[in-house]
DORORO-217254 format. One record per residue (C-alpha): x, y negated, z. Coordinates in steps of 0.25 Angstrom, whole numbers, padded with zeros to 4 digits. Each point is the difference from the previous one (the first is absolute). Layout:
N
+-------+-------+-------+
|     X |     Y |     Z |
+-------+-------+-------+
|     X |     Y |     Z |
...
+-------+-------+-------+
***
This chain:
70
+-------+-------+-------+
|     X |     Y |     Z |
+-------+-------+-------+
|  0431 | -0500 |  0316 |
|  0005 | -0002 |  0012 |
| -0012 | -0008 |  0006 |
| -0008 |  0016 | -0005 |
|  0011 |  0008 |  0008 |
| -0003 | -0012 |  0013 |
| -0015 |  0003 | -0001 |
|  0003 |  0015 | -0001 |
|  0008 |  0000 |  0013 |
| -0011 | -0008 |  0007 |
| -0010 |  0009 | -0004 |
|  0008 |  0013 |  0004 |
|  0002 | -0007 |  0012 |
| -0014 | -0003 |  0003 |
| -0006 |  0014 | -0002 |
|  0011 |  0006 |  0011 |
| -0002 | -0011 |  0009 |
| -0016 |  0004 |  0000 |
|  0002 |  0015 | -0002 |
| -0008 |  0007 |  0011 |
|  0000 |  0015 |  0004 |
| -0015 |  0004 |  0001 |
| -0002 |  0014 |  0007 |
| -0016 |  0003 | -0003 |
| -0002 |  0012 | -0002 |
| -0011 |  0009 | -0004 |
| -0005 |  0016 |  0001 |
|  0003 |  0000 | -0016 |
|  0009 |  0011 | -0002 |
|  0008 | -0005 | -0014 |
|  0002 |  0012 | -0011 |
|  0012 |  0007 | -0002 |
|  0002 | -0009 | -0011 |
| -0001 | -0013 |  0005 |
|  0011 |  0005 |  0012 |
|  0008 |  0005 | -0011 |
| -0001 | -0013 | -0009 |
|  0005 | -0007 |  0015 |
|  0012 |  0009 |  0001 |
|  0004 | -0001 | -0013 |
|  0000 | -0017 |  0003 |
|  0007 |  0003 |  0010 |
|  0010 |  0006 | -0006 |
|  0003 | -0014 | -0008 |
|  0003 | -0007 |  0014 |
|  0014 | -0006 |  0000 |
|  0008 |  0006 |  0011 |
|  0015 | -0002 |  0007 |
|  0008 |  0008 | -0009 |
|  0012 | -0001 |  0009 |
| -0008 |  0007 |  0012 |
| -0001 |  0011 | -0008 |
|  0012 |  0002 | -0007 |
|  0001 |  0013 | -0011 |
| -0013 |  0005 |  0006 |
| -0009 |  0005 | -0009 |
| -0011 |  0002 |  0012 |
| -0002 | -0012 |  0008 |
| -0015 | -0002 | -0002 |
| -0010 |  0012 |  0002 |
| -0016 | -0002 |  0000 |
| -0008 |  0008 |  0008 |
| -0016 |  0002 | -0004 |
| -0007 |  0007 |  0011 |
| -0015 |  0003 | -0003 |
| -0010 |  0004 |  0012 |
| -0010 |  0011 | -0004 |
| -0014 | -0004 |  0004 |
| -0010 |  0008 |  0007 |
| -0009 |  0008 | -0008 |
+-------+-------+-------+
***
């Protein structure tokens, strides 16, 4: 078991050694509902629960939406 839980570590290891941010962006404009399906993720992120203390309001998402030219 404890040879499953070494190959485990390695192998965590291995994908944040390589872990790469890619910025490639495109002119698609995601739906409504893929952003809100992001946020909602986003939500689930860990955070440092002593830097914000009783706070009930420590995170705020902002969707901004450019209207296009008719």
């Amino acid at each position: 078991m404890a040879d499953s839980v070494d190959n485990q570590c390695k192998t965590l290891d291995e994908i944040l050694e390589s872990r790469r941010t890619v910025r490639n962006f495109s002119e698609e404009i995601p739906t409504r509902e893929t952003v809100e399906q992001i946020l909602r993720s986003g939500l689930q992120a860990p955070y440092a629960a002593q830097a914000v203390g009783e706070s009930t309001v420590f995170r705020r998402f902002l969707y901004l939406k450019m209207e296009q030219n008719p």
